[in-house]
C-alpha positions in Angstrom: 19.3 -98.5 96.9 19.5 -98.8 100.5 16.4 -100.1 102.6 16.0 -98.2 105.5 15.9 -99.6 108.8 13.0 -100.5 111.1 13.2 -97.9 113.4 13.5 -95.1 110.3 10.2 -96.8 109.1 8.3 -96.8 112.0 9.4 -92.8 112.3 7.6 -92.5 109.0 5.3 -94.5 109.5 4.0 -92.7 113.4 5.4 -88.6 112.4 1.6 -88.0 111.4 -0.5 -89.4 113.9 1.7 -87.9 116.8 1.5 -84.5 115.3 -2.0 -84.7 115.7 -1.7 -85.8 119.4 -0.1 -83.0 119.6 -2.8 -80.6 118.0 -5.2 -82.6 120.6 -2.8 -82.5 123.6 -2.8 -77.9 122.7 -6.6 -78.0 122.2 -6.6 -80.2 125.9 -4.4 -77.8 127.4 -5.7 -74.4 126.4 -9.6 -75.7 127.4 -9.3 -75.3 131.3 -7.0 -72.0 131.1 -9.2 -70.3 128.1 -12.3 -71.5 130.0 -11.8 -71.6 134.1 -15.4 -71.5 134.8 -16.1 -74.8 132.6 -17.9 -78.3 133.5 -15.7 -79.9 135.8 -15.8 -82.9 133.6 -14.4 -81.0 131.0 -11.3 -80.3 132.9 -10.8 -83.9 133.8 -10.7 -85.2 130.2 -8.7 -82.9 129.1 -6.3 -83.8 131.9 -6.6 -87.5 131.2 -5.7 -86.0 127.1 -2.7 -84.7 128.3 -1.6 -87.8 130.1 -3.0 -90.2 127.1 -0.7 -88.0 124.3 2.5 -88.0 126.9 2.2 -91.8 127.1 1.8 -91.6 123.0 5.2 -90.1 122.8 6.7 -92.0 125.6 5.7 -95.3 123.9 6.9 -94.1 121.0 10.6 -93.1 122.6 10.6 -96.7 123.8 9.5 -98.1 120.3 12.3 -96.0 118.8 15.0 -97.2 121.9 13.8 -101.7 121.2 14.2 -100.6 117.5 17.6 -98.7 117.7 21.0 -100.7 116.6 22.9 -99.1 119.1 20.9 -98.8 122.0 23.6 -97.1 124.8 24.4 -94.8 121.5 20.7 -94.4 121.2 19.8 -93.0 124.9 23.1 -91.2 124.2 22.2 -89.0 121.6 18.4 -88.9 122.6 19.0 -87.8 126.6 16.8 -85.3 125.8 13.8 -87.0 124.8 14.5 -89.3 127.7 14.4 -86.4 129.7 11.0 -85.2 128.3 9.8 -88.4 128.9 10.8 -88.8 132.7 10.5 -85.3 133.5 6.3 -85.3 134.0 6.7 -88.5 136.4 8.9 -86.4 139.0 6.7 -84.0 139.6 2.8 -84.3 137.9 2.5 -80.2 136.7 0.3 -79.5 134.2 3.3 -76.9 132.9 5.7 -79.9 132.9 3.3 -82.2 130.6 3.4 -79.1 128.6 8.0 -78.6 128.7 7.7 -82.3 127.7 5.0 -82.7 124.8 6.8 -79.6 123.3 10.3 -81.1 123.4 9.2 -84.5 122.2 7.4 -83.0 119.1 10.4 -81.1 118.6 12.9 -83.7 118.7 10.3 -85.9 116.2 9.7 -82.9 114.4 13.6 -82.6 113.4 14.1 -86.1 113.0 11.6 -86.1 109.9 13.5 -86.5 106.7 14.4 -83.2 104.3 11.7 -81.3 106.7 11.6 -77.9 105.2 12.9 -75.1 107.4 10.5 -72.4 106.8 7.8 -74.3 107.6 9.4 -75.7 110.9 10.0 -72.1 112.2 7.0 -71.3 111.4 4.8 -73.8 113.5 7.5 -72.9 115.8 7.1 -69.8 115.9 3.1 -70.2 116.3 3.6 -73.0 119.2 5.8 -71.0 121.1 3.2 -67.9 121.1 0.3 -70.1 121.7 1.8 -72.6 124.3 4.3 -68.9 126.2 0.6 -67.1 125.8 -1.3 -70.5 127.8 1.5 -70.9 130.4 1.9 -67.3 131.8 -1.3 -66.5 131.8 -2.1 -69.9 133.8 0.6 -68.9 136.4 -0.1 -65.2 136.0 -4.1 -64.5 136.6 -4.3 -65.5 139.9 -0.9 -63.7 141.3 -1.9 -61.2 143.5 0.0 -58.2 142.3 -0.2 -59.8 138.2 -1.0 -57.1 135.0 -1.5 -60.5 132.5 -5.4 -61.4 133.4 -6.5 -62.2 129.9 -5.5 -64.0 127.3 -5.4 -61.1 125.0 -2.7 -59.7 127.9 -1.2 -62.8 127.5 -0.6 -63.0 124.0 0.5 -59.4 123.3 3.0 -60.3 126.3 4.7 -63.0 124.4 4.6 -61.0 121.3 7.0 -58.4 122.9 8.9 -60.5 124.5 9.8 -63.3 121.6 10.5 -60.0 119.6 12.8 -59.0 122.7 10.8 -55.4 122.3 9.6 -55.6 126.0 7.3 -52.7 126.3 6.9 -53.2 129.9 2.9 -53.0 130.2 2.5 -56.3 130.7 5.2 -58.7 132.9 5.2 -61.9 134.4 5.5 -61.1 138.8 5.7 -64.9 139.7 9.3 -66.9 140.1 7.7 -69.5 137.2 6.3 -66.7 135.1 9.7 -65.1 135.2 11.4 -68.7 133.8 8.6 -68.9 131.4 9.8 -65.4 129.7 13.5 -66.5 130.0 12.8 -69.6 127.7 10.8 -67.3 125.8 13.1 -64.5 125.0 15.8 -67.3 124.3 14.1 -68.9 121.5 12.8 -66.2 120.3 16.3 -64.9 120.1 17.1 -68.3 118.6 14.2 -68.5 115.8 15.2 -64.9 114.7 19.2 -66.6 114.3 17.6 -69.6 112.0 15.5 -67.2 110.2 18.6 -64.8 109.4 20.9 -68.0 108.5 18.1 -69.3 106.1 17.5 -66.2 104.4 21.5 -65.4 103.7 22.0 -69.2 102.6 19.5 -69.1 99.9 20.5 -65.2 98.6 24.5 -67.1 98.9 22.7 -70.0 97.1 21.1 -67.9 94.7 24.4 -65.8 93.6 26.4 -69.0 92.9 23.9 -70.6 91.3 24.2 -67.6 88.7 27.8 -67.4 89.0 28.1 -71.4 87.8 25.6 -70.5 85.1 27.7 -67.6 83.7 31.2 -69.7 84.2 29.0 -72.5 81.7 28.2 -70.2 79.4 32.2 -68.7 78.9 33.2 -72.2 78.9 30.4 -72.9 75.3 31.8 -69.5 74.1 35.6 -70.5 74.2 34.3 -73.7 73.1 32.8 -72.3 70.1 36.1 -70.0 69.3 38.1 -72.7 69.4 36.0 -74.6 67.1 35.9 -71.4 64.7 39.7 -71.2 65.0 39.8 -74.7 64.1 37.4 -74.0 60.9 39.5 -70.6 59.8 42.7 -72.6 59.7 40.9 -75.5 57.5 40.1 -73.5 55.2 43.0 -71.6 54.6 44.6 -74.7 54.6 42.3 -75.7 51.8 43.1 -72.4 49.7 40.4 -70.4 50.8 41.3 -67.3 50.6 39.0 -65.0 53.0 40.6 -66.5 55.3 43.8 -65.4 55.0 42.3 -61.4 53.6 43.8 -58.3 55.8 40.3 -57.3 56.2 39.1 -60.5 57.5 38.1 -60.3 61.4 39.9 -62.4 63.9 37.1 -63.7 66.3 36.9 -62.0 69.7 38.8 -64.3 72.2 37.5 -64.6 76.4 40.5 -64.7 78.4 39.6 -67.8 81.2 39.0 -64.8 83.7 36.7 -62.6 81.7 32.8 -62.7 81.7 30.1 -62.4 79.4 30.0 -58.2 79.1 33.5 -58.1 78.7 32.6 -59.7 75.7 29.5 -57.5 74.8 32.3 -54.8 75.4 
């Protein structure tokens, strides 16, 4: 058995403790929207938590990049959590800590071994609501002509418009709430796609998984005709008569095409 490599053990080894950075970098970055009128003090730590769980993943993308074989490949066919990584130091925006922790738990998220789907989509499904509901309702409350003041507004916004129902009550008026629905709609568009592909692999699973089962048990019935053939012509051979009566049945034989009620038939 292969051992795997360094950098596939320290993925294993730091995939828990960055998902909960993550849980403390949502809980740092819903406080000071939820709560506006909080302790001053308040909103600073949860500032510096944000910064502290960025600089988690970044270390970690630079752990990953001493660690990798191939390092050009590496950056290669990681640009995007390089991206995440560089993208809060161009411009310091509380909404672009948030684009960047999202894509780098994304990316880590995938990269875990036989991760199963459901449950990805799932916490996806739930971050996207909770982190869409946070965002537009940061960039929406203050706008003077805005309809999303709460974050029950908020939420029922992103409900519609992951679902791509788009009531119209409730709609972002700003230039960044607008992009903020965009990426919305799109991967609620694309979760819906993985949820439909998952659900029509496993009823295609399902079928030839009782297909194979059926084509096992024609292959022990012709077995066990061909074995019978095999004991009616011993014993004629031997002089047993009943063998050899008029009256005596022939056995039933499944042509290689036939199933299992064409022989109940």
């Amino acid at each position: 058995m292969k051992e795997p490599s360094r950098q596939a053990r320290w993925e294993r080894w730091t995939q828990t403790p960055l998902l909960v950075l993550a849980l403390a970098f949502a809980v740092a970055y819903a406080v000071p929207i939820v709560a506006p009128d909080a302790d001053p003090g308040v909103h600073r730590a949860c500032t510096h938590a944000e910064w502290v769980v960025w600089g988690a993943f970044a270390l970690d993308y630079l752990v990953r990049l001493m660690l990798a074989p191939a390092r050009t490949r590496f950056v290669r066919t990681h640009w995007l959590d390089l991206a995440a990584v560089v993208l809060p130091l161009v411009q310091p925006l509380r909404l672009l800590r948030l684009v960047a922790t999202l894509m780098l738990v994304g990316r880590r998220a995938r990269m875990a071994p036989q991760i199963r789907l459901t449950t990805y989509v799932a916490g996806a499904v739930v971050g996207l609501l909770m982190f869409g509901s946070l965002a537009v309702l940061s960039v929406e409350r203050d706008a003077p002509d805005g309809n999303i003041k709460n974050l029950g507004d908020a939420v029922w916004w992103s409900f519609t418009t992951m679902t791509t129902v788009g009531y119209g009550d409730h709609s972002p008026t700003t230039g960044l709430g607008r992009v903020l629905a965009v990426g919305l709609m799109l991967s609620g568009i694309a979760l819906l796609g993985v949820v439909t592909a998952n659900i029509a692999a496993w009823f295609i699973a399902r079928f030839e998984r009782d297909d194979q089962v059926e084509r096992l048990q024609l292959v022990a019935l012709q077995e066990l005709q061909a074995e019978v053939r095999a004991l009616r012509a011993e014993v004629a051979r031997l002089g047993g008569g009943e063998a050899d009566q008029p009256g005596a049945p022939a056995p039933r034989e499944l042509a290689p095409g036939s199933s299992l009620s064409d022989l109940a038939g």
